[in-house]
DRENDO-1510 file (C-alpha; in Angstrom, 1 decimal, always signed):
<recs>
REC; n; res; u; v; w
REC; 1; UNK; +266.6; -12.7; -33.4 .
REC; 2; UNK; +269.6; -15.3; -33.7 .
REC; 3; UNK; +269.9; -17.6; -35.9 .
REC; 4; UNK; +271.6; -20.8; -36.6 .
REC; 5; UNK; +273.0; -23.0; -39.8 .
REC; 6; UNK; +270.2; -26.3; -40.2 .
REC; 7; UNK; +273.1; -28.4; -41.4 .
REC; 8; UNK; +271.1; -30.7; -43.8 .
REC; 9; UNK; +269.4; -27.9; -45.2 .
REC; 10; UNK; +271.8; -24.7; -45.5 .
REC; 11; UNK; +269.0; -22.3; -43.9 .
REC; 12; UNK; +269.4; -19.9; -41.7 .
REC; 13; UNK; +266.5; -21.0; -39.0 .
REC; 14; UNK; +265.7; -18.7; -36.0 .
REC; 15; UNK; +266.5; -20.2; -32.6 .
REC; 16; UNK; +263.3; -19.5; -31.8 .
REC; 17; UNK; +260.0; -21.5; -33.6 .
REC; 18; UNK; +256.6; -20.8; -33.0 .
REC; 19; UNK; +254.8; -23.7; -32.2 .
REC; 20; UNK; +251.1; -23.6; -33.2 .
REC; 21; UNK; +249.7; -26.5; -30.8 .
REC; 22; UNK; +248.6; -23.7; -27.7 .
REC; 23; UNK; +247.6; -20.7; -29.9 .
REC; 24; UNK; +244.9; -19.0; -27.7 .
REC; 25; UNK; +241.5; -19.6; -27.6 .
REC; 26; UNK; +238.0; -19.0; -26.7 .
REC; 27; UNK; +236.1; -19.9; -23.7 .
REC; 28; UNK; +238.6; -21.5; -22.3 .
REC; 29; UNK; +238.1; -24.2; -25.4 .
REC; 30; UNK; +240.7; -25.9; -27.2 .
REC; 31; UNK; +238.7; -26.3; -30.3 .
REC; 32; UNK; +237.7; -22.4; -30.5 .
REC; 33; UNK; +240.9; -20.6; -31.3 .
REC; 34; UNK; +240.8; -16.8; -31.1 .
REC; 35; UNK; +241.8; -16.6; -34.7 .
REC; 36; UNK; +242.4; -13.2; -35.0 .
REC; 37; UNK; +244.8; -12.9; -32.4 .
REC; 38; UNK; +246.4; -16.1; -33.5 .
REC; 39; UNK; +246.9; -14.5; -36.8 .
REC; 40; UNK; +248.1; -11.3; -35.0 .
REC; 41; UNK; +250.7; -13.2; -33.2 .
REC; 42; UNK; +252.0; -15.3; -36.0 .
REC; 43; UNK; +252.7; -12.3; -38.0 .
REC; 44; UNK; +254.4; -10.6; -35.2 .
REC; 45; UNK; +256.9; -13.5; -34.4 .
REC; 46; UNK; +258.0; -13.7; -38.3 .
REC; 47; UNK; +257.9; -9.5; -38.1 .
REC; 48; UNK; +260.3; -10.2; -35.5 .
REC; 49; UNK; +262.6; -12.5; -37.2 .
REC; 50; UNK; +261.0; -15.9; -36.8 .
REC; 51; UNK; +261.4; -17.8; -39.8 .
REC; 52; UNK; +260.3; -21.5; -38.6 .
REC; 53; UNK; +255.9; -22.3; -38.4 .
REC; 54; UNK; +255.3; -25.5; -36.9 .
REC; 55; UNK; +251.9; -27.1; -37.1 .
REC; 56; UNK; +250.2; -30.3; -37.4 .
REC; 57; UNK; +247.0; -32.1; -38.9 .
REC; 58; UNK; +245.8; -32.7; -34.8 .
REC; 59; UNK; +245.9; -29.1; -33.4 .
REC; 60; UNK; +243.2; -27.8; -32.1 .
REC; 61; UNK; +240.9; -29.9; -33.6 .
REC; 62; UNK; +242.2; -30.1; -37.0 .
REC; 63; UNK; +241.9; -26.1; -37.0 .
REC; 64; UNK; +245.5; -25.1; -36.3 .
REC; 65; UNK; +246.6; -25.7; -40.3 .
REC; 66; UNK; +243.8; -23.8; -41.3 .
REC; 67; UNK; +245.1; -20.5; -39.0 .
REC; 68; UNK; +248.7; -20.8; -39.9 .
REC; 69; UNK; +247.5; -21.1; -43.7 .
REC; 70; UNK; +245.6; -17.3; -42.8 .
REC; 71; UNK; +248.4; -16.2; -41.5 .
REC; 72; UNK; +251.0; -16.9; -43.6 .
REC; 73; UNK; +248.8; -14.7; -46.6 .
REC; 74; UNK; +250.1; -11.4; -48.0 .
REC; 75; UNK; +253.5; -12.4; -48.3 .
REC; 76; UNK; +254.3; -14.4; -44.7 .
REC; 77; UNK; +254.6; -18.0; -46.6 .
REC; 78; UNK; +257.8; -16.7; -48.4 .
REC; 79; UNK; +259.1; -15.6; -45.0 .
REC; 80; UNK; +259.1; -18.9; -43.2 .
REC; 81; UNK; +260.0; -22.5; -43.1 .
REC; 82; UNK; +256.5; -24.1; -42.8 .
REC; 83; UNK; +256.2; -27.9; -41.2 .
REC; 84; UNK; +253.3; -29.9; -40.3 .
REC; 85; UNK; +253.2; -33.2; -39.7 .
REC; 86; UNK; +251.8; -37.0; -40.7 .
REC; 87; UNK; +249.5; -38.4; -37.9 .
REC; 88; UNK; +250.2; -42.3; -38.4 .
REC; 89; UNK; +248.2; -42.6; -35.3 .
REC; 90; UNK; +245.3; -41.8; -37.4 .
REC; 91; UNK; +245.9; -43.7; -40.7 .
REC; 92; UNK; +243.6; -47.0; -41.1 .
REC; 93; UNK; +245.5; -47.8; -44.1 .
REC; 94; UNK; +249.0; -46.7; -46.6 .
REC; 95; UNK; +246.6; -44.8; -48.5 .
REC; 96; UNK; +245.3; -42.4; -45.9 .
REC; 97; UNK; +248.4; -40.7; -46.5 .
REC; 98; UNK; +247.6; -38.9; -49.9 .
REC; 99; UNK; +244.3; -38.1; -48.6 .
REC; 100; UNK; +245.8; -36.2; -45.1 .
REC; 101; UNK; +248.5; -34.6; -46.9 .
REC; 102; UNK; +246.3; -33.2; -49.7 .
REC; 103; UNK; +243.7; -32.2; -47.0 .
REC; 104; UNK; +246.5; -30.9; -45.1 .
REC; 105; UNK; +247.9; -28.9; -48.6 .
REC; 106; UNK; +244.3; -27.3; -48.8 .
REC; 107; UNK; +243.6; -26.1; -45.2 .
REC; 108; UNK; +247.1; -24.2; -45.3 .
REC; 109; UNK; +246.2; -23.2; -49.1 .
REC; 110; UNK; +249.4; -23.7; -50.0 .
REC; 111; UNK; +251.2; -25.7; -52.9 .
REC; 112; UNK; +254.1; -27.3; -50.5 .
REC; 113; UNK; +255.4; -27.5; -47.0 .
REC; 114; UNK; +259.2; -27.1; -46.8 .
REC; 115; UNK; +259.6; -29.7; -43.8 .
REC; 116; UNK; +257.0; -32.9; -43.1 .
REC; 117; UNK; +257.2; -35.1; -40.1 .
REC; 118; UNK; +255.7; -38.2; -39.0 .
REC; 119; UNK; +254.3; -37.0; -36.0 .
REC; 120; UNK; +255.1; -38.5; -33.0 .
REC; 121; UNK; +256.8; -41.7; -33.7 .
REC; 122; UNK; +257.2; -44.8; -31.2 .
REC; 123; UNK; +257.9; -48.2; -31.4 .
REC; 124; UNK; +254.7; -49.3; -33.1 .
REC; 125; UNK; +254.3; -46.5; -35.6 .
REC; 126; UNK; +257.6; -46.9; -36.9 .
REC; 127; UNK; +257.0; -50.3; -38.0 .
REC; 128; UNK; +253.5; -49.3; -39.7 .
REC; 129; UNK; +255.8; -46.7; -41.5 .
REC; 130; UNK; +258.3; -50.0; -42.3 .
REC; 131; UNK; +255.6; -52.3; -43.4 .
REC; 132; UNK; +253.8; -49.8; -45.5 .
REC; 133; UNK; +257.0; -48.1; -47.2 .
REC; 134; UNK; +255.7; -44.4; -46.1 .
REC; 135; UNK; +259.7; -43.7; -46.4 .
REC; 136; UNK; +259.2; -44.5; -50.0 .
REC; 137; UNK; +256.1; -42.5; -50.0 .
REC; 138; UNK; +257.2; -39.5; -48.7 .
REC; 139; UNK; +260.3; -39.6; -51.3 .
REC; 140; UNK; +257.0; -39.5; -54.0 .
REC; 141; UNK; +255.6; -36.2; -52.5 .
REC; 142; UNK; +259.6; -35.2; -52.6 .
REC; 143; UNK; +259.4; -35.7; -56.4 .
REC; 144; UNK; +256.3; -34.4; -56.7 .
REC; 145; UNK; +256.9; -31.4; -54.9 .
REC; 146; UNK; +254.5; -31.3; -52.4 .
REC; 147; UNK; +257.1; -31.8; -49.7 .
REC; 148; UNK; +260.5; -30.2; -49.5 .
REC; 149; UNK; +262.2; -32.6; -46.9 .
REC; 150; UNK; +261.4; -35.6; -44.4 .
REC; 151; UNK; +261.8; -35.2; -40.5 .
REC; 152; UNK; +260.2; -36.7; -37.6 .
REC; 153; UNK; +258.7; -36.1; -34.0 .
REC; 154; UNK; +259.2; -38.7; -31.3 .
REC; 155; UNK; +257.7; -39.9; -28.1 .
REC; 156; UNK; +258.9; -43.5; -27.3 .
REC; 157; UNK; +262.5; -44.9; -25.0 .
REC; 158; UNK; +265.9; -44.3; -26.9 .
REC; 159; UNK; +266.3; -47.4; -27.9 .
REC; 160; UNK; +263.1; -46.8; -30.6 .
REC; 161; UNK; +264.9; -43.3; -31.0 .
REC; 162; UNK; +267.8; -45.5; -32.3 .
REC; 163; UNK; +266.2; -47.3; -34.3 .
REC; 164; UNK; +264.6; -44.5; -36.0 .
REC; 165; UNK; +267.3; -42.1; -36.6 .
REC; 166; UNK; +269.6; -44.5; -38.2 .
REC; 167; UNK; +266.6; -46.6; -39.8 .
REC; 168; UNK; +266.7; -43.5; -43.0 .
REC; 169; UNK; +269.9; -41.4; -44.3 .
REC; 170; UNK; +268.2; -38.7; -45.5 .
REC; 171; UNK; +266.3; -37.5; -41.8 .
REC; 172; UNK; +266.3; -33.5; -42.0 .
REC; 173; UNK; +265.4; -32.8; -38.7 .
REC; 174; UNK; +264.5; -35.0; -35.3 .
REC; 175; UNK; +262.0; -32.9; -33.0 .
REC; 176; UNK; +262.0; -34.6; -29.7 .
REC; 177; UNK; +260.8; -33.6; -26.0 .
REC; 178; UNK; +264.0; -32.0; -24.1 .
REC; 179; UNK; +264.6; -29.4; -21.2 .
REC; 180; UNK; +266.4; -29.4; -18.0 .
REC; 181; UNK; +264.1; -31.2; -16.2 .
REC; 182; UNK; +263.8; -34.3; -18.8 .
REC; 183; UNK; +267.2; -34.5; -20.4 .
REC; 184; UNK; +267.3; -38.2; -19.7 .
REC; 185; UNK; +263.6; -38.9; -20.6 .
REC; 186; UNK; +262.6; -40.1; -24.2 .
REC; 187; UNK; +265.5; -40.0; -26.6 .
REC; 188; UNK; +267.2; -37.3; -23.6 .
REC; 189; UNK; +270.2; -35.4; -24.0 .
REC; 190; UNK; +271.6; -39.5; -25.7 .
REC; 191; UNK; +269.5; -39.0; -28.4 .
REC; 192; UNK; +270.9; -35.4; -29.2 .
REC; 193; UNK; +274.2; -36.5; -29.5 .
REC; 194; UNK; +273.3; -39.6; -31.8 .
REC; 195; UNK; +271.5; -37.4; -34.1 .
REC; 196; UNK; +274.5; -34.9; -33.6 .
REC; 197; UNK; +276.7; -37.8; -34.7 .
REC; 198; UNK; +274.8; -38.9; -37.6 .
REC; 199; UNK; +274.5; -34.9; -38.7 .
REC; 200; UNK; +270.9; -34.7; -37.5 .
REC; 201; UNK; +269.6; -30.8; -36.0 .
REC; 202; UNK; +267.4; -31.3; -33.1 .
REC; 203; UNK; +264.3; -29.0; -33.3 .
REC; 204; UNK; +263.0; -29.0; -29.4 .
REC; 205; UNK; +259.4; -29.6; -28.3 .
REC; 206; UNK; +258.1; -28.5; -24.7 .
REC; 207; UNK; +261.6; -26.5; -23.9 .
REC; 208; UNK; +259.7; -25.1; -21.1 .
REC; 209; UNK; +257.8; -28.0; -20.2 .
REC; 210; UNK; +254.3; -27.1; -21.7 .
REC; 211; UNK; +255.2; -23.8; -19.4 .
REC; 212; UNK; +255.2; -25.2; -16.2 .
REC; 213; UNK; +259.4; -24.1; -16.3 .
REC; 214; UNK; +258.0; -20.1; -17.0 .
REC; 215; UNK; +255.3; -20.6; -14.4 .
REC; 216; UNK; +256.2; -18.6; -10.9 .
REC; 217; UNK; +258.4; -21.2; -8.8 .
REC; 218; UNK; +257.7; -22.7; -5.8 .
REC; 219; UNK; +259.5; -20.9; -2.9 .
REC; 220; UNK; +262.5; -23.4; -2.5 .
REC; 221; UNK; +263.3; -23.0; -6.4 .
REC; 222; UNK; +262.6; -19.2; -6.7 .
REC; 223; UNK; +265.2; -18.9; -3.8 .
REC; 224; UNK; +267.7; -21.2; -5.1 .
REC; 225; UNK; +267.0; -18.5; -9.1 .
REC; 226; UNK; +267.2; -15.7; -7.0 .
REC; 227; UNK; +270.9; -16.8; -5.5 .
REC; 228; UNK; +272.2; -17.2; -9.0 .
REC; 229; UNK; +275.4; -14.9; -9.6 .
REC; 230; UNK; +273.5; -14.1; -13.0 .
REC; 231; UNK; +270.0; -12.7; -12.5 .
REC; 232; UNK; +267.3; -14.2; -15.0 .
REC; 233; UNK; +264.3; -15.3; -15.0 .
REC; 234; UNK; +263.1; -18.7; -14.8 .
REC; 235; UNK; +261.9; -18.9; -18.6 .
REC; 236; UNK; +265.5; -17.2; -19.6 .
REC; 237; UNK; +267.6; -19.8; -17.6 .
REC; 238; UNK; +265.1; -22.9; -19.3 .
REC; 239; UNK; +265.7; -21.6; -22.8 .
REC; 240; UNK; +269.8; -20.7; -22.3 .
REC; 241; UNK; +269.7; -24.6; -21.1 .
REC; 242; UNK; +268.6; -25.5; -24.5 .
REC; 243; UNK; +270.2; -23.2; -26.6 .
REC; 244; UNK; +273.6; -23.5; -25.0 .
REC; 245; UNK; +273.7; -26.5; -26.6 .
REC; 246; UNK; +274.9; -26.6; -30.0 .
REC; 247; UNK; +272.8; -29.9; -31.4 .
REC; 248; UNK; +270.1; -27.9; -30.8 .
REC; 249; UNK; +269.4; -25.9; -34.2 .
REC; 250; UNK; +265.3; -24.7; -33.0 .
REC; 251; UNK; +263.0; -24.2; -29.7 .
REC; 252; UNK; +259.6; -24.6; -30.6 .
REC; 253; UNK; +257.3; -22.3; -28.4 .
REC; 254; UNK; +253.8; -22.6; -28.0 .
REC; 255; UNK; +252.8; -19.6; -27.6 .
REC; 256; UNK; +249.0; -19.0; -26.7 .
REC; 257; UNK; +249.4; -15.1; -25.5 .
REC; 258; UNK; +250.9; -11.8; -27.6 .
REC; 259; UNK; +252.9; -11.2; -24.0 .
REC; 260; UNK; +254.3; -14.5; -24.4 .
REC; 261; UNK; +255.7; -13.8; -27.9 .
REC; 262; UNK; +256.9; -10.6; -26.4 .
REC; 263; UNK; +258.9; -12.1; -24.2 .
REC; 264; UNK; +260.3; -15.2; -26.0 .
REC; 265; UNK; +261.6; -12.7; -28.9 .
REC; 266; UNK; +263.4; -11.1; -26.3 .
REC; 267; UNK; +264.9; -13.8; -24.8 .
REC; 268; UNK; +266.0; -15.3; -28.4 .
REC; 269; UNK; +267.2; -11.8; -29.5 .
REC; 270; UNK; +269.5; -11.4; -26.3 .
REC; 271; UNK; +270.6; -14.6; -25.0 .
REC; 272; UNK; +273.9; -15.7; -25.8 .
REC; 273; UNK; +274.2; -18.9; -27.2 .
REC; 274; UNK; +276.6; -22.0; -25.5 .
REC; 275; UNK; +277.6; -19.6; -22.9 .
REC; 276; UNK; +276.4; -21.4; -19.5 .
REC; 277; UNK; +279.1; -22.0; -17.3 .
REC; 278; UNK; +280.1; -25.0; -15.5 .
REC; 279; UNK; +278.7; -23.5; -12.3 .
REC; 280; UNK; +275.4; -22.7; -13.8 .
REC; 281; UNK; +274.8; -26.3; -14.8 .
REC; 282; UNK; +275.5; -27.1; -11.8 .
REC; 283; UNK; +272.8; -24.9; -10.4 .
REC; 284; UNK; +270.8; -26.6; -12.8 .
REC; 285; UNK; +271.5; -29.9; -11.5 .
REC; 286; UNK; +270.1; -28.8; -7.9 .
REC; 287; UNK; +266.6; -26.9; -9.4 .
REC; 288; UNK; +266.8; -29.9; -10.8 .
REC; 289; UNK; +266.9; -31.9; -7.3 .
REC; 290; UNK; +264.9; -29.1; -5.9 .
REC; 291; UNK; +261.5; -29.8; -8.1 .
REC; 292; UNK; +262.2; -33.9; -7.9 .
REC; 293; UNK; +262.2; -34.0; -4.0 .
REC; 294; UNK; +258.5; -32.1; -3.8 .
REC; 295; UNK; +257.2; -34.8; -5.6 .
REC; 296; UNK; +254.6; -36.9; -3.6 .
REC; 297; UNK; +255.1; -40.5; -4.8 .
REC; 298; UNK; +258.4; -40.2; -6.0 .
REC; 299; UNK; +258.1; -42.8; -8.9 .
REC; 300; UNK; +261.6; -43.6; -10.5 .
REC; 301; UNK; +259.5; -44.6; -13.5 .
REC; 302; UNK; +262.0; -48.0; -13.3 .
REC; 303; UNK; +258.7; -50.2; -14.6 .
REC; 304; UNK; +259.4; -53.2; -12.5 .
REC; 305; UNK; +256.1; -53.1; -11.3 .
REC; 306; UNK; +254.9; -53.6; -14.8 .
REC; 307; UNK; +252.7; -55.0; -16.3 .
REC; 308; UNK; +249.9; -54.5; -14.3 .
REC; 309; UNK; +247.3; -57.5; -14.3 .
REC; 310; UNK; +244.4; -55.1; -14.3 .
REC; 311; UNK; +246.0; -52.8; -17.3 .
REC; 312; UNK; +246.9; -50.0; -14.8 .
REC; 313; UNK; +249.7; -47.5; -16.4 .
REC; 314; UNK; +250.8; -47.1; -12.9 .
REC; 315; UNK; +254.0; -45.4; -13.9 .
REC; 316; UNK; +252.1; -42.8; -15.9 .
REC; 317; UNK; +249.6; -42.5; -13.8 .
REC; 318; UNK; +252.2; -41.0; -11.0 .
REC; 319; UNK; +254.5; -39.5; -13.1 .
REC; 320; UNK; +251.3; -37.1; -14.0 .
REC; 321; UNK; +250.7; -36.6; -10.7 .
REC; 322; UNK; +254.1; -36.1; -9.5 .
REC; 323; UNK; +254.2; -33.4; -12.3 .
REC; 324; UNK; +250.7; -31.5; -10.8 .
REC; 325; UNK; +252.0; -31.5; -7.5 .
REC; 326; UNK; +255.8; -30.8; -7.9 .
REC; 327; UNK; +255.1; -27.9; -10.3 .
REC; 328; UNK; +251.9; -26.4; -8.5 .
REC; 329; UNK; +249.5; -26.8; -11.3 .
REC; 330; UNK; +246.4; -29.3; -10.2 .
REC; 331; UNK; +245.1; -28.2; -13.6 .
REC; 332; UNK; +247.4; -30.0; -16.3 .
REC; 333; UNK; +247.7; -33.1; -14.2 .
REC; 334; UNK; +244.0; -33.1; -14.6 .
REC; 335; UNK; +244.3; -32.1; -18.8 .
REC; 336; UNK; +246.8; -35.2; -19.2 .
REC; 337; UNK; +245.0; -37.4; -17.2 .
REC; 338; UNK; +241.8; -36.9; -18.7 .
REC; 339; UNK; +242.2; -35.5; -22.2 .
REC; 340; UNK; +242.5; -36.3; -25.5 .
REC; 341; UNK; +246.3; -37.1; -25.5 .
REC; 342; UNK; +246.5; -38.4; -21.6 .
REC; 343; UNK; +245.8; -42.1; -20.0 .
REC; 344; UNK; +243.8; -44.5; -21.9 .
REC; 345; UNK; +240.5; -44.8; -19.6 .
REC; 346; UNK; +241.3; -48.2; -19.4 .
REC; 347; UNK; +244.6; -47.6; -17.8 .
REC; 348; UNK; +243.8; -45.3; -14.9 .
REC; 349; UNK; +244.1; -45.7; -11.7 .
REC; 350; UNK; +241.0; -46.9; -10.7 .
REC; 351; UNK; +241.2; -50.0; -12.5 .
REC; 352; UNK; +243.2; -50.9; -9.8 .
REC; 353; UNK; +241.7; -53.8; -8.0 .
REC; 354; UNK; +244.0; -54.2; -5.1 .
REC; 355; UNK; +245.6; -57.3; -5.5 .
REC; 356; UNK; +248.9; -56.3; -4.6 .
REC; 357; UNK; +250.6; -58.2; -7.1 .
REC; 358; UNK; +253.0; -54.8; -7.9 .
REC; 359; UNK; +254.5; -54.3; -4.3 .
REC; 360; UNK; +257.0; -56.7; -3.7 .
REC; 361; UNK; +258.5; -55.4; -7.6 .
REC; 362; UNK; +258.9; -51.6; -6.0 .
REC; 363; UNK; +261.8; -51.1; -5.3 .
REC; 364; UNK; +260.9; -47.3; -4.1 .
REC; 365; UNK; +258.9; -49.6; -1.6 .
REC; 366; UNK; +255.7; -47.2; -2.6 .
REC; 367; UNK; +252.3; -48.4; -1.3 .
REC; 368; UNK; +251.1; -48.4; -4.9 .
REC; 369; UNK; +247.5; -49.0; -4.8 .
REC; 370; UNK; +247.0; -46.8; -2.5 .
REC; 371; UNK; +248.7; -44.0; -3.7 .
REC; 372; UNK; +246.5; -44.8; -7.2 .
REC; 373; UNK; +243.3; -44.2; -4.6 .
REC; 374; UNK; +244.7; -40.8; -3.9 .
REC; 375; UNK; +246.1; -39.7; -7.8 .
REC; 376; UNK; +242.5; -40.7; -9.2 .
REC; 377; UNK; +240.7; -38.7; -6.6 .
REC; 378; UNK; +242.7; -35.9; -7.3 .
REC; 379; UNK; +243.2; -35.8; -11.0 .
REC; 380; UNK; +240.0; -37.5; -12.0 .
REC; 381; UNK; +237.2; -35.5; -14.1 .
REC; 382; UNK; +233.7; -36.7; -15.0 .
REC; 383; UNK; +233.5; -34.1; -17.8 .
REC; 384; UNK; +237.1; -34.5; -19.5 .
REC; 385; UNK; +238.1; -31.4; -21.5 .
REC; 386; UNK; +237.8; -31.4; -25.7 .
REC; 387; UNK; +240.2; -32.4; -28.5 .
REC; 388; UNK; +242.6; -29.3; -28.8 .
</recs>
């Protein structure tokens, strides 16, 4: 295992984090976790070097804190970083926070987590965390020593990211959604080097796209790999991406198979760190190209065409099924359409009533409704799947 210096802390953090969001499960059921395994694997990734747990109050149905806690007995919780995370999605009021982090405390029977985030900030949660001074808040728990320090996870546009990072001096991490394939989306590969300059770590979510970058390629990609001067697999080449960056201190993993942690040690034990070359990101830059142009819609996600009279996220709505089709998997464009964390139902695509008041704003010039008819058909479910 490798490690690297987390500048606002002075630990030595593995590159690699395990991510306890897809730990594997039963049936096919995201609320039935295969807890023995889970605990199996846990313990094998911190046997293996792994020093960095990350879980939250959502996983799995509120079950994932409660696993972690099991496997961090017998002497793992002195062995790791531990993080979990705030849901202010979920809080009705300032006071819900005690209540979730002392529920929180309980289910991962310990006394203190070393890093807590609000999870998932955007525009509108950061300004419940303003109006209801959870910054002050969390510097209580600080003092109380339930908490060791204060971080945050982020899904919003960089401008919100700005906001954010240099809205509190005392940030210890900033975990955001980054790989080679969305290095401009979210806060993107601008974000990284704000926090860089305001001596933020990153600590990277989805660094192989929720796995659709270790999935086999299709055949135009897997020839364009297998051309490479350096041979390596897919999921190598999508983690040396990250970690040849230097901002980046941690890639979460979300592992849900003991071949999967396997593999991800080995890649975080051998790769070497900030060596890709000028040619090889240029490679990038054309796998890159290579996924975009199989892409059925081809939404530039520009939002002119927004806001839809009828509610319609259309830009969502094809950017998921851009996703299905351009990486081969039918099956998560269906999850994030459907499930717990996809489209509100009121913002699918067959709210769509036709009135064509969106396709004079394209300028892709895409038949929008229309192309709406076809993502619903092929993405809706009647039966959407459970709360992971």
């Amino acid at each position: 295992m490798q490690y690297r210096k987390l500048s606002t802390t002075g630990w030595d953090v593995s590159i690699l984090g395990f991510g306890a969001m897809r730990l594997p499960t039963l049936e096919s059921d995201p609320s039935k976790v295969n807890e023995p395994e889970a605990i199996r694997m846990i313990r094998h990734a911190v046997d293996s070097g792994v020093n960095y747990v990350d879980t939250a109050y959502m996983y799995h149905g509120g079950d994932s804190e409660r696993i972690v806690g099991k496997a961090l007995k017998d002497g793992y919780r002195e062995r790791v970083h531990l993080t979990t995370k705030l849901p202010v999605r979920m809080m009705q009021k300032k006071e819900d926070a005690d209540r979730i982090l002392n529920d929180q405390l309980t289910k991962l029977d310990v006394d203190h987590v070393d890093i807590y985030l609000f999870h998932g900030l955007n525009k509108d949660q950061w300004k419940t965390i303003q109006d209801w001074k959870l910054l002050d808040w969390m510097e209580k728990q600080i003092a109380d020593g339930k908490i060791g320090r204060v971080g945050f996870s982020f899904h919003d546009e960089y401008d919100v990211f700005e906001q954010i990072i240099t809205g509190y001096d005392n940030w210890v991490i900033a975990q955001i959604l980054y790989n080679f394939m969305d290095w401009k989306v979210q806060a993107g590969q601008r974000g990284v080097k704000l926090a860089a300059s305001r001596g933020v770590p990153i600590v990277v979510m989805e660094p192989l796209r929720g796995g659709l970058l270790a999935k086999e390629p299709p055949q135009a990609v897997k020839e364009m790999w297998a051309a490479a001067p350096r041979h390596q697999e897919p999921v190598e080449w999508a983690f040396q991406w990250v970690w040849s960056q230097p901002e980046v201190a941690i890639a979460l993993s979300g592992m849900s198979a003991f071949d999967q942690v396997e593999q991800n040690l080995t890649i975080a034990s051998s790769v070497q760190l900030h060596s890709m070359t000028a040619d090889e990101l240029k490679l990038i830059d054309k796998i890159r190209d290579a996924y975009r142009s199989l892409r059925p819609v081809k939404c530039s996600n520009c939002k002119y065409c927004m806001p839809c009279p009828n509610g319609v996220d259309i830009p969502s709505v094809f950017q998921i099924y851009d996703d299905s089709v351009m990486y081969g998997d039918p099956e998560i464009g269906k999850f994030r359409y459907n499930g717990p964390f996809g489209i509100d139902q009121n913002m699918r695509a067959d709210k769509c009533t036709e009135c064509g008041e969106c396709l004079p704003k394209c300028p892709m010039q895409i038949q929008i409704p229309d192309q709406l008819k076809v993502a619903h058909a092929a993405m809706y479910l009647e039966n959407p799947p459970p709360h992971p």
